[in-house]
C-alpha positions, 0 to 999 in steps of 0.5 A: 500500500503507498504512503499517503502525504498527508499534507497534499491529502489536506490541501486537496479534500479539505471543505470550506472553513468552519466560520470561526477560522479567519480565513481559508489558509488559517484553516488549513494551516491548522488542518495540516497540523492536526493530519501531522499527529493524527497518527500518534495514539488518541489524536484524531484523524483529519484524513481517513484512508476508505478503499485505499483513497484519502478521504477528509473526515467529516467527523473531525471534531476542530472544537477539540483545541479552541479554548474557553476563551475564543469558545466564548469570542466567538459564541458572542459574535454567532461564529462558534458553529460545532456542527459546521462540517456536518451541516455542510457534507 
């Protein structure tokens, strides 16, 4: 089975940014970071690979790194939006 860049994989699936991001690269920047790790033990999966293809994961849970802080920034401006990537498949 060959390899998959993980970070070509990002830039090719990723869906439109949820609107708590700033902007497009803000969120691939961080999507990129996250497929970095996704292989360590407990971390989430941004790229799953389904019949031997890399597909984005539309159950990534992006929450799981915002603070309390920006939660409550952008819940006060209507931009906190769990259920983004769910809503937009």
């Amino acid at each position: 089975m060959a390899r998959i860049n993980l970070n070509d994989a990002v830039a090719d699936l990723h869906p439109a940014p949820p609107p708590c991001f700033l902007n497009r690269l803000e969120w691939v920047e961080y999507l990129k970071s996250a497929a970095a790790v996704q292989n360590h033990k407990g971390e989430p999966r941004v790229i799953l690979v389904v019949d031997g293809e890399p597909v984005f994961n539309p159950g990534f849970d992006y929450c799981c790194d915002c603070t309390q802080i920006k939660s409550l920034e952008m819940m006060q401006v209507d931009r906190c939006k769990p259920g983004f990537l769910h809503s937009h498949e």
